[in-house]
C-alpha positions as CSV (number, residue, x, y, z in Angstrom):
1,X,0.0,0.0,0.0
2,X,1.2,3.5,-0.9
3,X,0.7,6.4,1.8
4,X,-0.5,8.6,-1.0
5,X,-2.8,6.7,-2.5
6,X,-5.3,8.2,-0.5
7,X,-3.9,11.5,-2.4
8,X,-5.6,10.6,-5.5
9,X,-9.1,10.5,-5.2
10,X,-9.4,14.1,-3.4
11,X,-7.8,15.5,-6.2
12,X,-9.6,13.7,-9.0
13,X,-12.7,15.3,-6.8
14,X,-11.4,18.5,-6.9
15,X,-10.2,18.2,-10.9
16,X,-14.1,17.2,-11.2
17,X,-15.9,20.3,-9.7
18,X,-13.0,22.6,-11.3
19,X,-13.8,21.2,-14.4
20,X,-17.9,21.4,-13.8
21,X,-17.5,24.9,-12.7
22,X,-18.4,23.9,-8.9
23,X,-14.9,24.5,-7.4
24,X,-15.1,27.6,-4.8
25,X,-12.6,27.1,-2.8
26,X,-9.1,29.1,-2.3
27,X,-10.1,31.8,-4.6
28,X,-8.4,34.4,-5.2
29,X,-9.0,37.8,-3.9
30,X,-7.5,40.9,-5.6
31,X,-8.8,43.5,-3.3
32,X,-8.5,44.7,0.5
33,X,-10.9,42.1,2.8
34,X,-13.8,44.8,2.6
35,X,-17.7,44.6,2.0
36,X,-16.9,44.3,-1.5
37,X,-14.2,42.8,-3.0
38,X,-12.3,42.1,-6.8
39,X,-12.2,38.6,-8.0
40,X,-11.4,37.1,-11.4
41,X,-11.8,41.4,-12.1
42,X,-14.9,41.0,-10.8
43,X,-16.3,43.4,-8.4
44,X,-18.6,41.8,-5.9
45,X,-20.6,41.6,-2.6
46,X,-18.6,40.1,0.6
47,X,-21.2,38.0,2.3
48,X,-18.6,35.1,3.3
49,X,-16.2,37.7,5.6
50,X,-15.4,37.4,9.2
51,X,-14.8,40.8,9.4
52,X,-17.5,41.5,10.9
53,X,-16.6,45.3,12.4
54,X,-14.7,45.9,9.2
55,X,-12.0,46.8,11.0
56,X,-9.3,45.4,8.3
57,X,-8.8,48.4,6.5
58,X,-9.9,50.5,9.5
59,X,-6.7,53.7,8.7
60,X,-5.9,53.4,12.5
61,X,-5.4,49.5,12.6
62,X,-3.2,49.6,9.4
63,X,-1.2,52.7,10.8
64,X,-0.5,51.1,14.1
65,X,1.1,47.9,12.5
66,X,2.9,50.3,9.8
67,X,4.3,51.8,12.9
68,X,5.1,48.6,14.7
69,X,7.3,47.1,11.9
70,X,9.2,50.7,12.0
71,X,9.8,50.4,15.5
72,X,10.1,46.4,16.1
73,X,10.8,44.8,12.3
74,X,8.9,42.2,10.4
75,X,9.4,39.4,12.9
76,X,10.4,37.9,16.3
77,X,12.5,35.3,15.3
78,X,11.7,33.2,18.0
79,X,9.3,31.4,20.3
80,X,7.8,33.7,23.2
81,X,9.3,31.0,25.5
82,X,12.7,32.2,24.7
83,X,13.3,35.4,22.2
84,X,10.3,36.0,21.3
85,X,8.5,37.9,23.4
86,X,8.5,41.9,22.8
87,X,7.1,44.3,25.4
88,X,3.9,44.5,23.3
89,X,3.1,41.2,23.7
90,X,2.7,41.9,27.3
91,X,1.1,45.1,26.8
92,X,-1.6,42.9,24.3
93,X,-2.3,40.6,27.1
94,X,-2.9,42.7,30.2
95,X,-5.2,44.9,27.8
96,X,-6.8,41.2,26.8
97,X,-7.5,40.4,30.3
98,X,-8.7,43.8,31.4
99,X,-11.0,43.9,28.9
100,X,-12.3,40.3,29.3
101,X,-12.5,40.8,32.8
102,X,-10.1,37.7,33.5
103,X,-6.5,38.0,35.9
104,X,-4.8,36.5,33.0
105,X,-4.4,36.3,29.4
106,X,-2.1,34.9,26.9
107,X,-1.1,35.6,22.9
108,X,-1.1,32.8,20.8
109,X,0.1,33.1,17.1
110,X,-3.0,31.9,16.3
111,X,-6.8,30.9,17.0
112,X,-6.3,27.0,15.8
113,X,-3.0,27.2,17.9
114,X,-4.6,28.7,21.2
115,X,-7.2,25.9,21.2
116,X,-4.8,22.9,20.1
117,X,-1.7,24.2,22.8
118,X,-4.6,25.1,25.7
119,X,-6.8,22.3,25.6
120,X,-3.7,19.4,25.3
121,X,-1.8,20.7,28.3
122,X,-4.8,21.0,30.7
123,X,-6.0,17.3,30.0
124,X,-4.2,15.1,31.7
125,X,-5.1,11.2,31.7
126,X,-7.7,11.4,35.0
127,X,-9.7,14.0,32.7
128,X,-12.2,14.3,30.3
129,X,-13.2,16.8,27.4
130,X,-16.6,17.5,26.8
131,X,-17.7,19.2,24.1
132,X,-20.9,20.2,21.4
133,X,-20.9,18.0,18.4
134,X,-21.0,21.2,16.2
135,X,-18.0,22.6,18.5
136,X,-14.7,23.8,15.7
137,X,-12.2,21.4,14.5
138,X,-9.6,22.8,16.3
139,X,-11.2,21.8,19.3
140,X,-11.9,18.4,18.2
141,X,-7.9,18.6,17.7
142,X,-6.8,20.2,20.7
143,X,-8.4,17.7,22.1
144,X,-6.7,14.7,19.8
145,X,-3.7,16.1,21.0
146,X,-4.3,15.6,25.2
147,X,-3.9,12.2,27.4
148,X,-7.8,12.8,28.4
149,X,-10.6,11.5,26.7
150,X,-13.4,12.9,24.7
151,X,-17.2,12.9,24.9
152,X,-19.6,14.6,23.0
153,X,-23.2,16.0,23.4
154,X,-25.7,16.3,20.7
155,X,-25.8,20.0,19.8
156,X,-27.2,22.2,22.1
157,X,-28.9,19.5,24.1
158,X,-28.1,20.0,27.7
159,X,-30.3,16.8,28.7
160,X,-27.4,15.0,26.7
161,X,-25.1,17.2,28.2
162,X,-26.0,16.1,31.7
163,X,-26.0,12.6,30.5
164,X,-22.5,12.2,29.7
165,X,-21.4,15.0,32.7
166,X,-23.2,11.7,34.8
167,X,-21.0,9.6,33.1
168,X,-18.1,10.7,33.5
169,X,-18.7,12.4,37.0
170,X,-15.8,10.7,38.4
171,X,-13.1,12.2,36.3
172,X,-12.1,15.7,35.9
173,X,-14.6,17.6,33.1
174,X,-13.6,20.6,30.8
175,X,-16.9,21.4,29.2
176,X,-15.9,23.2,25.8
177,X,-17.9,24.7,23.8
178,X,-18.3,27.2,20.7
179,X,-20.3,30.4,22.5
180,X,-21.4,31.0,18.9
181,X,-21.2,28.2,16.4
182,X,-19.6,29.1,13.2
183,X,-21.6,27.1,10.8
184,X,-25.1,28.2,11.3
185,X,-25.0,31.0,14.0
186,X,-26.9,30.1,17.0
187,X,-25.3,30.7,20.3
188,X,-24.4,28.2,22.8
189,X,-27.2,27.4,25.8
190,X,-23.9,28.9,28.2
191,X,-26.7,29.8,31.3
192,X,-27.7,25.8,31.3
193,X,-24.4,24.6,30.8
194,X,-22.7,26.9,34.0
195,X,-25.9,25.4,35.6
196,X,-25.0,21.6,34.9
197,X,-21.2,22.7,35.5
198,X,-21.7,23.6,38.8
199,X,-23.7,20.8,39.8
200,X,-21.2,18.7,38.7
201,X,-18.1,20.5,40.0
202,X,-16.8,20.8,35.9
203,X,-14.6,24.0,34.5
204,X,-15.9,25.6,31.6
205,X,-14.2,26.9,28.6
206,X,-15.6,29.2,25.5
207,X,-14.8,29.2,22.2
208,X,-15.8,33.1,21.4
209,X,-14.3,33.4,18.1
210,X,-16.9,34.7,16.7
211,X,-18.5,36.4,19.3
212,X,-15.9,38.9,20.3
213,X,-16.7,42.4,19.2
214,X,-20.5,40.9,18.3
215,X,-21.9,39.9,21.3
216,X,-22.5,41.5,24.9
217,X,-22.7,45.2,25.3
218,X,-19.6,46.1,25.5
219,X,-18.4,43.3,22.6
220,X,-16.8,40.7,25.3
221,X,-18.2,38.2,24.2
222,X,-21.0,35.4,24.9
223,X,-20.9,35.5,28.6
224,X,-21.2,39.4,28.8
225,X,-24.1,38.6,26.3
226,X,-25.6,36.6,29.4
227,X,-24.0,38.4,32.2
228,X,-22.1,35.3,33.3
229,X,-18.4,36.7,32.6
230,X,-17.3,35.6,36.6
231,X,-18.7,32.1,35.9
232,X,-16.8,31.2,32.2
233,X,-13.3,29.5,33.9
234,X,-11.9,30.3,30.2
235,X,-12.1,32.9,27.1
236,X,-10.8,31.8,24.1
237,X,-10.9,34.3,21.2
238,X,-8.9,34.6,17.7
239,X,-8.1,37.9,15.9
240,X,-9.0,36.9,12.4
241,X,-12.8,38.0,13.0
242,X,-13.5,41.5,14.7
243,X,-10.1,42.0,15.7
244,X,-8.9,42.7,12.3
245,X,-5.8,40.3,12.0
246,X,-4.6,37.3,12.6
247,X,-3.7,35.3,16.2
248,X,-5.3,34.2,19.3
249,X,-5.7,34.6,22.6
250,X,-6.9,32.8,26.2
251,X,-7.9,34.7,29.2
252,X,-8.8,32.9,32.8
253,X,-6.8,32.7,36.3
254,X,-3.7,34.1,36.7
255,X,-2.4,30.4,37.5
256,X,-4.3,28.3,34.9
257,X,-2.9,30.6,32.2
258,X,0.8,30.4,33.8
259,X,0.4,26.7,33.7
260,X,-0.7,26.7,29.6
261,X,2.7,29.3,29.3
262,X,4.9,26.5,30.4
263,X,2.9,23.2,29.3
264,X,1.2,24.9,26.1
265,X,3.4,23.1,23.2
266,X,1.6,25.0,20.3
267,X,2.8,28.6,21.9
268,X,6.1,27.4,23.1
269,X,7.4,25.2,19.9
270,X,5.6,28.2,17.8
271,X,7.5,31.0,16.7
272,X,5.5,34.6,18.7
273,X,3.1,36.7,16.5
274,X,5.1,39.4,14.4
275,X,4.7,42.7,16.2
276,X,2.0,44.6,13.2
277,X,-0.2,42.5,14.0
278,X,0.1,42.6,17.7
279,X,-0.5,46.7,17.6
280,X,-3.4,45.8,14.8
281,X,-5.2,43.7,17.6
282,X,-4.3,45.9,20.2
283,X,-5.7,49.3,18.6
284,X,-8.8,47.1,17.0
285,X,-9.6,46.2,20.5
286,X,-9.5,50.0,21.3
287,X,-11.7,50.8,18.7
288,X,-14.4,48.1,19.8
289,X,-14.6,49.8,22.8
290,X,-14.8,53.5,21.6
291,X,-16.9,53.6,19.2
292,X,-20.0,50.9,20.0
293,X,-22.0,52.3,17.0
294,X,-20.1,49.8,14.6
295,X,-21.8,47.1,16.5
296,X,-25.0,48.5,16.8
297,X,-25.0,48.9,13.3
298,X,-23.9,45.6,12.6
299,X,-26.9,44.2,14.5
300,X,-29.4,46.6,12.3
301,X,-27.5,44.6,9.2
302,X,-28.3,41.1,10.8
303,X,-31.7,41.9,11.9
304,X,-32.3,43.3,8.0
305,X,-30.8,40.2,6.8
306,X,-32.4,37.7,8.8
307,X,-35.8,39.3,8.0
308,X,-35.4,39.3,4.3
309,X,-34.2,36.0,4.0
310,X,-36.8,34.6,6.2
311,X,-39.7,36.5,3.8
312,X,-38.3,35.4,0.8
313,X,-39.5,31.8,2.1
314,X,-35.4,30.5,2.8
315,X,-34.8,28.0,6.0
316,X,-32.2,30.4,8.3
317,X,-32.1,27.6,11.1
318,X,-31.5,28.8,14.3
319,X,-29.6,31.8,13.8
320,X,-29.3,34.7,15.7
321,X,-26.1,36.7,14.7
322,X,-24.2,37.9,12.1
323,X,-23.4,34.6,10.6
324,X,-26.6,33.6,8.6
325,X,-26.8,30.1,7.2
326,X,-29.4,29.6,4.1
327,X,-29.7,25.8,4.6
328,X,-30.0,24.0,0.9
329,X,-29.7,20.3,2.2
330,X,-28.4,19.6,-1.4
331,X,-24.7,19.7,-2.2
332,X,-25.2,20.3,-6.3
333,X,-27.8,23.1,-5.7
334,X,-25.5,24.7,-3.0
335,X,-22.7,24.6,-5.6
336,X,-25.0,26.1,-8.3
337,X,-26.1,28.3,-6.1
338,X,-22.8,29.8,-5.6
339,X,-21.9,29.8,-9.7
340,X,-25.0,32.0,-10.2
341,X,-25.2,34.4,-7.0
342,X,-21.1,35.3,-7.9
343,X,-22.8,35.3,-11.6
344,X,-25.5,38.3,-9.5
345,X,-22.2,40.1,-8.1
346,X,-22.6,38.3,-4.6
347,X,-19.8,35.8,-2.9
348,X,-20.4,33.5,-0.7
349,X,-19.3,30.6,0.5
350,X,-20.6,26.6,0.1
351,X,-20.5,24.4,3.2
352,X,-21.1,20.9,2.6
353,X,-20.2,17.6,4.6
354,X,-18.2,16.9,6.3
355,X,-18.1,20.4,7.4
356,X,-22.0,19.8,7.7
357,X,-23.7,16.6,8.5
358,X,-24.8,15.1,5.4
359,X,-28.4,16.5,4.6
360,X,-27.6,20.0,6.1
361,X,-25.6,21.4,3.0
362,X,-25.7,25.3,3.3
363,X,-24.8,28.6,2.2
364,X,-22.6,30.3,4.7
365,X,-23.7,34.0,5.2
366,X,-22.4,36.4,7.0
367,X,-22.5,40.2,7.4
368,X,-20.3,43.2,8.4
369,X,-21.0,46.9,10.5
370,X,-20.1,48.1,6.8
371,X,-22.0,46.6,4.3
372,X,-24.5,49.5,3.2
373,X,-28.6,48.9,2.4
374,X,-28.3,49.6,-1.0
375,X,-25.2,46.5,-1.3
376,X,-27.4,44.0,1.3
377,X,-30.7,45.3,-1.1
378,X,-28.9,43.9,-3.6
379,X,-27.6,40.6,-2.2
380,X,-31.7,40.3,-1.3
381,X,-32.5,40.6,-4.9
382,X,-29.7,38.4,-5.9
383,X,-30.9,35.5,-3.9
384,X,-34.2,35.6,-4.7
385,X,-33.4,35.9,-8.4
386,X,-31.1,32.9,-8.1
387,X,-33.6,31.1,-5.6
388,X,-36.6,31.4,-8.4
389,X,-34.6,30.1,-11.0
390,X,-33.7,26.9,-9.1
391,X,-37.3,26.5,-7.6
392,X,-35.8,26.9,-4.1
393,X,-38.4,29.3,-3.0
């Protein structure tokens, strides 16, 4: 048997859609990440962004890391556990913890990273991970990675939830969970779980991604959004969404985040994030918290968008933020879907299994504080242009 053998049939699957037109994947973008973007030469509508404060070409964001590489270079040349570590990195976490409200934070290079290097050193053989079965795959890694073991609950199901806590009550639990869950937008049930973690003496860490800058008043997060931000044990966030770059962070107690410094294998054999994006993240995270407005307007762009889709006849799940899934349950129609809307001036993006169970094939949506009502009128019209001519609504 040859170890790339296996090699072959993904890429005569990917040769296949290329060649029937149904290949949207790693394209090409020839513009700034902004609510509308140039690809192919095209000029079209960014519904498939994570930026959802559109802080990536914010003038203050890209003059702080302009500034940073004058002062600091282009790199660190090193892991943060030995040369690596500039005084910015510091400066980046205690603003991080201030701002989640923890003791203690620490800068990961990035998200993936902070999840895989937290989550492997705090399970130990005794312990268990429990987690959503719609929590990210870097979770599902991190988790891989560790001595412990690994249970999951059917999504959102705290009766589930509780069974396996029962289970496995004799063990030490980490209860991990996405606070809001990247394929289809709902946010985690985080009042039950701290419940159910408490009756079961478990720790509790969020995933909050995507909910920094988007949820809670003042954009902490999913426990601000539920006024539970003393009862989360750990924040995990990334700065490739609202924070405008690239990274990750985790903020908790001053002595579980000392123990992932030294244990954390991801940070410590990783080289440290180059110092423009550290001042990026650090002056995006200033902006979140002077000027609100951006996410007040980013909810009036959700609440438009959720309401159009929802009268045009389309199935929008369970969402309830910014990420908007318009669920197909066909792979070829999803596909087709994307040929034509790009065809309307609209991008988005095709989830299909196994990023989705089989049977919950969807368009991934998902909206930004700058996208203005005459460009989200016109991602309306595109849909149900491109929804009529496929007899989806």
């Amino acid at each position: 048997m040859d170890v790339f053998e296996k090699c072959l049939k993904i890429y005569e699957t990917t040769q296949g859609l290329k060649a029937s037109g149904y290949y949207f994947f790693f394209r090409k973008l020839e513009s700034p990440q902004d609510s509308e973007v140039v690809v192919n030469g095209k000029r079209v509508i960014m519904i498939g962004s994570n930026n959802y404060l559109g802080l990536t070409i914010h003038p203050r964001v890209k003059e702080a890391a302009i500034k940073a590489i004058e002062k600091f270079g282009s790199g660190c040349a090193g892991s943060r556990f030995l040369n690596g570590t500039l005084e910015i990195h510091e400066e980046l976490e205690l603003k991080l913890a201030r701002f989640f409200r923890k003791e203690a934070a620490l800068v990961f290079a990035t998200g993936y990273q902070t999840n895989l290097g937290t989550i492997s050193a705090l399970l130990g053989r005794n312990d268990v991970a429990i987690i959503d079965k719609y929590d990210h795959a870097s979770i599902i890694d991190g988790c891989r990675l560790s001595f412990g073991k690994v249970k999951k609950y059917r999504h959102n199901d705290m009766r589930d939830l509780e069974r396996v806590l029962e289970a496995n009550k004799d063990k030490g639990q980490l209860i991990i969970v996405d606070g809001v869950f990247s394929m289809e937008g709902d946010i985690a049930d985080l009042p039950s779980i701290i419940k159910l973690a408490k009756a079961y003496r478990a720790r509790v860490m969020v995933d909050d991604a995507h909910a920094v800058g988007v949820l809670g008043r003042g954009g902490r997060g999913t426990a601000e959004h539920f006024g539970l931000e003393d009862q989360v044990d750990l924040i995990m966030g990334t700065y490739s969404k609202s924070l405008a770059a690239i990274g990750g962070f985790v903020a908790g107690s001053r002595i579980v985040i000392d123990f992932i410094k030294h244990i954390g294998r991801s940070m410590i054999f990783s080289a440290s994030l180059p110092p423009s994006l550290v001042a990026s993240v650090s002056t995006a995270l200033d902006i979140i918290e002077e000027q609100p407005q951006l996410r007040t307007q980013l909810w009036r762009n959700t609440h438009k968008m959720l309401e159009g889709y929802k009268e045009l006849g389309y199935d929008t799940g369970t969402s309830e933020t910014p990420i908007v899934p318009i669920i197909i349950k066909d792979s070829i129609k999803v596909y087709e879907m994307c040929r034509l809307l790009f065809e309307h001036g609209v991008f988005v993006n095709p989830v299909v299994s196994p990023a989705v169970p089989p049977g919950r094939e969807l368009l991934r949506t998902s909206y930004m504080a700058t996208h203005t009502e005459e460009q989200l009128d016109k991602v309306l019209s595109a849909f149900e242009k491109v929804g009529k001519q496929l007899g989806l609504i």
